[in-house]
C-alpha positions in Angstrom: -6.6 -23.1 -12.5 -3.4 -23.6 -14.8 -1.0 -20.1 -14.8 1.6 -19.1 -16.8 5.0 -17.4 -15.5 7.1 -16.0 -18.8 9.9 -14.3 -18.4 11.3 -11.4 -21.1 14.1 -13.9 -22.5 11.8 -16.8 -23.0 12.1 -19.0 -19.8 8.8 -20.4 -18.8 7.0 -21.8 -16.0 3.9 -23.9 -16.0 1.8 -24.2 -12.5 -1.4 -23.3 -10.6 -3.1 -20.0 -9.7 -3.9 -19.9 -5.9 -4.7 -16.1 -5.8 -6.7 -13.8 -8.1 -7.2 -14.5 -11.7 -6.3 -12.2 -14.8 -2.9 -11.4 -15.7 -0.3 -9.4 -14.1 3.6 -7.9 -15.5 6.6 -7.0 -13.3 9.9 -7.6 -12.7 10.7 -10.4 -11.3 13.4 -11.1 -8.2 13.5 -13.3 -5.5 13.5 -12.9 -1.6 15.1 -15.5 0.5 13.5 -15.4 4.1 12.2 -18.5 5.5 9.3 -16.8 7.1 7.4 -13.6 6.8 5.4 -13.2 3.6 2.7 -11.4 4.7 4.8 -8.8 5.3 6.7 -9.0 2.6 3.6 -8.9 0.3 2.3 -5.7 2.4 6.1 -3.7 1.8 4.9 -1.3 -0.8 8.8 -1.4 -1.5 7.8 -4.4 -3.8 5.5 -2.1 -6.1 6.4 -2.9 -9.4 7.8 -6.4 -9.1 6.8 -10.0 -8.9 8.4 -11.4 -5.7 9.9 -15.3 -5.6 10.0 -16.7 -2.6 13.4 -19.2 -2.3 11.8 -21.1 0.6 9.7 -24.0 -0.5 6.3 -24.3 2.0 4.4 -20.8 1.7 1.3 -20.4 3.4 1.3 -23.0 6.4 0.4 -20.2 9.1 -2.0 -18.2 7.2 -2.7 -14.7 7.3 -3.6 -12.3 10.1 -4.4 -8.6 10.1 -2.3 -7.4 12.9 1.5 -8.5 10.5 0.7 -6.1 7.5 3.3 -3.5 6.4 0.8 -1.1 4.6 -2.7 -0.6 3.8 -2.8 -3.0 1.3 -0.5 -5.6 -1.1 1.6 -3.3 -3.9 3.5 -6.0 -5.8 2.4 -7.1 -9.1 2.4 -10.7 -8.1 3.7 -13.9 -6.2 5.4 -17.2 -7.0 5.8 -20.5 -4.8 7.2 -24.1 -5.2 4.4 -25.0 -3.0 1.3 -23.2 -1.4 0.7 -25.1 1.7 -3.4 -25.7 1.7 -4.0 -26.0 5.7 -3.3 -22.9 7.1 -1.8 -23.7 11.2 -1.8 -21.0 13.6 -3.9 -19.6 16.6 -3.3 -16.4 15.1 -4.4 -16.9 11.6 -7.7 -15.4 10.4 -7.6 -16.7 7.2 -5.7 -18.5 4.3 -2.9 -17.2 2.0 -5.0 -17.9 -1.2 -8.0 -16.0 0.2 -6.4 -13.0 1.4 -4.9 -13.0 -2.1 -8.0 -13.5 -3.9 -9.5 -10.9 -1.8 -6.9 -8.2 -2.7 -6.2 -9.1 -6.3 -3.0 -10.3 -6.2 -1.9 -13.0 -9.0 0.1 -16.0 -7.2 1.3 -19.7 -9.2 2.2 -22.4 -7.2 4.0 -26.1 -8.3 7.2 -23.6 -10.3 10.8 -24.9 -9.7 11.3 -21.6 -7.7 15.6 -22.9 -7.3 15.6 -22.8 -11.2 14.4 -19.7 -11.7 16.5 -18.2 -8.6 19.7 -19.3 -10.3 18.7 -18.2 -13.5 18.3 -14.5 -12.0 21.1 -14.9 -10.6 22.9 -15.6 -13.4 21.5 -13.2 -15.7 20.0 -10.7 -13.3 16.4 -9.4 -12.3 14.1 -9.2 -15.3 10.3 -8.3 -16.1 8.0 -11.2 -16.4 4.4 -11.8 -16.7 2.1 -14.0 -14.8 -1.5 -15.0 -16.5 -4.1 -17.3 -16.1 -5.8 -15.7 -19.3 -3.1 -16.4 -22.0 -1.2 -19.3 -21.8 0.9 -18.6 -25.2 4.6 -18.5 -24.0 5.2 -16.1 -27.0 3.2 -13.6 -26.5 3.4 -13.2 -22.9 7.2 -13.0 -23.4 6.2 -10.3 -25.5 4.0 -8.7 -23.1 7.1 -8.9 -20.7 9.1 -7.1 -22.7 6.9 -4.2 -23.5 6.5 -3.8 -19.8 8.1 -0.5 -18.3 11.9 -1.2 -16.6 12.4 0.3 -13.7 15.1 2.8 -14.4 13.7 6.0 -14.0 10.3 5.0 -13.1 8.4 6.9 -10.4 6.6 4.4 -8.4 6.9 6.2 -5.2 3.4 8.2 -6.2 1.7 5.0 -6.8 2.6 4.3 -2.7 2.7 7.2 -1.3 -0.5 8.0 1.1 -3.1 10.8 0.0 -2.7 13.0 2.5 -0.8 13.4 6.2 -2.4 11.6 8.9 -1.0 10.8 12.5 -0.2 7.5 12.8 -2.1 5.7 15.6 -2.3 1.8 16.8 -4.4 0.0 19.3 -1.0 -2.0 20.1 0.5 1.4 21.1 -2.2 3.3 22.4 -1.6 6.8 22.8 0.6 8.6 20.2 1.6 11.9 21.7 5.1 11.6 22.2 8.2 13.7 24.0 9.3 14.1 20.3 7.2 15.1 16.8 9.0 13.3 14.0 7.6 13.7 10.5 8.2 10.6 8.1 8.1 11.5 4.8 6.2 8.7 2.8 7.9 6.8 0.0 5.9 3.5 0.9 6.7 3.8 4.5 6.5 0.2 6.3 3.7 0.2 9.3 6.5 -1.0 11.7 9.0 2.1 10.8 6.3 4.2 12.6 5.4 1.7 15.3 9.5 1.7 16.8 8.9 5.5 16.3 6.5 5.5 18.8 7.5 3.5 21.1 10.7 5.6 21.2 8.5 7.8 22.6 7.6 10.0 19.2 4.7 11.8 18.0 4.6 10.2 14.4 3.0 12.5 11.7 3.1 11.0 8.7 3.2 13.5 4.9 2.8 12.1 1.2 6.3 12.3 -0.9 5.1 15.3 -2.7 5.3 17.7 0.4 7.7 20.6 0.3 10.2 21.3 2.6 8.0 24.7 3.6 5.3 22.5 4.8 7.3 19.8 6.6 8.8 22.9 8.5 5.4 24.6 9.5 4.6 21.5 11.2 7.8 22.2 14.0 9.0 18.5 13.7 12.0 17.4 16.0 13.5 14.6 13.3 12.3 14.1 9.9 12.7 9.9 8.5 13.2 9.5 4.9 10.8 6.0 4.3 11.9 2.8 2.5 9.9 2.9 -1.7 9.8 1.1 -4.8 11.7 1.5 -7.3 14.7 4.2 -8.5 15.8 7.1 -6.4 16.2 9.3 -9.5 13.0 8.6 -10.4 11.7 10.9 -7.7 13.5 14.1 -8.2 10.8 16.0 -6.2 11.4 14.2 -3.2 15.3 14.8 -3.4 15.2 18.7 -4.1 12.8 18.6 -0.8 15.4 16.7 1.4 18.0 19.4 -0.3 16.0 21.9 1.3 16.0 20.1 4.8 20.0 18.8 5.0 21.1 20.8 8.4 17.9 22.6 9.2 17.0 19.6 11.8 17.7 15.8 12.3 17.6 13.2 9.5 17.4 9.3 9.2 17.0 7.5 6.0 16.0 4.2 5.5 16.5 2.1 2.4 15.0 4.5 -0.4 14.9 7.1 1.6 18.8 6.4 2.3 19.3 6.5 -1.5 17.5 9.9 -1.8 19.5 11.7 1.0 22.5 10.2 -0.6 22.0 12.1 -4.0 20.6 14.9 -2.0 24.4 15.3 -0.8 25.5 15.1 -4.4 26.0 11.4 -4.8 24.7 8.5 -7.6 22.7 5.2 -7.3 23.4 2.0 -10.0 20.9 -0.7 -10.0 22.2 -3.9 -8.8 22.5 -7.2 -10.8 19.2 -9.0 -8.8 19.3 -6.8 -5.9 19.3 -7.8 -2.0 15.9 -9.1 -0.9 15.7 -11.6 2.3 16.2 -11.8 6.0 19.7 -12.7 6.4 22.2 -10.5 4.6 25.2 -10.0 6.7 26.4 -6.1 7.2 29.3 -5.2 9.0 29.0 -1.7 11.4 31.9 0.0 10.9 31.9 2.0 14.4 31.9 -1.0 16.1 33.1 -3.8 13.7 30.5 -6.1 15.2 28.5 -7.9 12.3 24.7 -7.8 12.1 21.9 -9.8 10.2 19.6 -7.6 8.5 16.2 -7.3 6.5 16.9 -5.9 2.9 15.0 -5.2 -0.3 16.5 -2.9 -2.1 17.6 -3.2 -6.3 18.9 -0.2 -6.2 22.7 1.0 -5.0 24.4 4.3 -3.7 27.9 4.4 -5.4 30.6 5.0 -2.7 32.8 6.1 -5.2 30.5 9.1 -5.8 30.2 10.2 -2.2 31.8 13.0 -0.8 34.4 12.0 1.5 35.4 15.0 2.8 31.5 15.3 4.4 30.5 11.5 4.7 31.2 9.1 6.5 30.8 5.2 5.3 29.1 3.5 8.7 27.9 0.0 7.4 29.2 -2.3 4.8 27.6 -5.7 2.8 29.5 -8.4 3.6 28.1 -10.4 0.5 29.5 -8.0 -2.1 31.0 -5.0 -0.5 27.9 -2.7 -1.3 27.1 0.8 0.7 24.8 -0.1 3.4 25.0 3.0 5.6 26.8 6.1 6.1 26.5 9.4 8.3 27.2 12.9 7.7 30.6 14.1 9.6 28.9 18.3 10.6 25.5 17.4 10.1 22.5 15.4 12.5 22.2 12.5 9.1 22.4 9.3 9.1 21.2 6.7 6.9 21.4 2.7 5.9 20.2 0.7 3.2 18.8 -2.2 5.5 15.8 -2.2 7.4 16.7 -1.4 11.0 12.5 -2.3 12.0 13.0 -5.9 10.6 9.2 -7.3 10.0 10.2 -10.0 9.0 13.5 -10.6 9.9 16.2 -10.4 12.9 15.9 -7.5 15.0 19.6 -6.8 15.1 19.7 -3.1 13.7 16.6 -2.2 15.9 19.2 -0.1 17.9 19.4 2.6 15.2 15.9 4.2 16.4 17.5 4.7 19.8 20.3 6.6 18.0 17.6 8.6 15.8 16.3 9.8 19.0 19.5 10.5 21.2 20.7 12.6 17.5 17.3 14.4 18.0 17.7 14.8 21.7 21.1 16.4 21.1 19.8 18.7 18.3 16.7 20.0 20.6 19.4 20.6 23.3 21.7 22.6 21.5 19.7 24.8 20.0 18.0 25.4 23.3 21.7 26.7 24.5 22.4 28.7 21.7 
């Protein structure tokens, strides 16, 4: 089935549907890792965007049920250079294309995917709309641009789970740990809360709308501020709740949730140009001035400029373009980075930071037993 990929200023791309059918609008950035889609189609993080993958061959080990990130596929839709039709792995349970069909999720294959990464590049992350309906490249460039930008949007809501739930896995067995840590869920990754546990944590898991009262009637030992979609100030529920929180017990923050801690503390965030999305961006830890390879997706910033100094500490540093990537508060148990430390996909590099989570927590618990 022909498809359609418009974007707002015009540029268009003809090629073939290989997932659902129907017609889909987001903004459109790219990612660059070689491997790993499943689980970047299953990072609610992507909510709100059509993801461009800059490898060529998509699809060639199929999908599996044990690699997703969430409950289900959040991004608005997917685009390939080429959708490999014979699926190779013993692990595979099915193909790309079905699993896509299956959960609704718009995909075009045959686009000049290096074209349209350069031109986002060049002019930055845009909306866009896929369809298999309307082929008309003007009005779907309309369409695009009467889609919502992201600036201010709250798309955590639309990720967020219903209600708290412990989280629990056949691959880790039993859950009951030395440690309770509550994650509160901005479109939390599955693989966050598997490192938890097998740190040795009780994971309990709370939508984004819970307040700071209840998070503290549950007696947590750490509390992890999840990766999300979208704009940090679009969620200005979830920062007057970690506001509440700053010094009353342990924090980490992770990608979004780093973003929200750091305007909890009185900082700003800036969207970036075309943001950092792949498996190989090169961050420099400034405690040890080794250099590691992390996971990102992120379009959003925190301005060091805006940070308090005198409180914060700048830990981790892009080595791309000099961007915030992690920073720890000098009094208080916080830390925080803009990567993903749990990888899935991606180099495990930054899977130390748990470890640290839990020695922070270990410390806390400690103390406050002595005093």
């Amino acid at each position: 089935m022909k498809a359609k990929l418009v974007l707002e200023d015009g540029l268009a791309f003809t090629g073939e549907s290989f997932g659902a059918s129907g017609e889909s609008c987001g903004e459109v950035v790219f990612n660059t890792s070689l491997t790993g889609y499943q689980e970047i189609l299953t990072d609610p993080s992507y909510k709100g965007q059509i993801v461009t993958m800059t490898y060529p061959l998509i699809g060639n080990y199929g999908v599996n049920d044990e690699d997703v990130e969430s409950f289900q596929p959040f991004l608005e839709g997917f685009v390939v250079r080429e959708y490999s039709q014979i699926a190779s792995n013993w692990r595979a349970q099915k193909s790309l294309s079905a699993y896509l069909k299956e959960k609704g999720v718009m995909a075009i294959e045959g686009v000049d995917t290096r074209a349209l990464t350069r031109h986002i590049r060049v002019k930055g992350a845009m909306r866009g709309v896929i369809s298999t309906e309307d082929l008309d490249e003007r009005r779907l460039r309309e369409k695009a641009r009467s889609f919502p930008a992201l600036m201010g949007r709250d798309l955590v809501r639309e990720v967020t789970c219903a209600q708290a739930y412990t989280w629990s896995s056949s691959r880790e067995g039993e859950t009951r740990g030395r440690w309770r840590v509550v994650v509160l869920d901005c479109g939390v990754k599955f693989n966050i809360l598997r490192e938890l546990v097998k740190q040795g944590c009780e994971v309990r898991v709370v939508p984004a709308s819970t307040s700071a009262q209840d998070i503290l009637a549950m007696k947590p030992d750490g509390l992890l501020l999840s990766n999300g979609p979208g704009d940090p100030a679009g969620v200005p529920y979830v920062i007057n709740t970690v506001k509440q929180m700053l010094g009353r017990l342990p924090i980490m923050g992770i990608c979004l949730g780093h973003q929200i801690l750091a305007l909890s503390l009185g900082g700003r965030t800036y969207k970036l140009k075309f943001g950092h999305h792949g498996a190989n961006h090169p961050v420099k830890d400034l405690n040890t001035d080794k250099i590691e390879i992390t996971v990102q997706n992120h379009g959003f910033c925190v301005d060091i400029d805006s940070l308090n100094r005198k409180e914060i500490r700048i830990t981790h540093i892009n080595l791309n373009d000099q961007t915030l990537e992690g920073m720890e508060h000098r009094y208080l148990p916080i830390f925080s980075v803009q990567f993903h430390p749990e990888a899935s996909p991606g180099p495990h590099d930054a899977k130390h930071l748990f470890r640290r989570f839990l020695k922070m927590i270990e410390e806390y618990a400690q103390a406050h037993r002595h005093s």
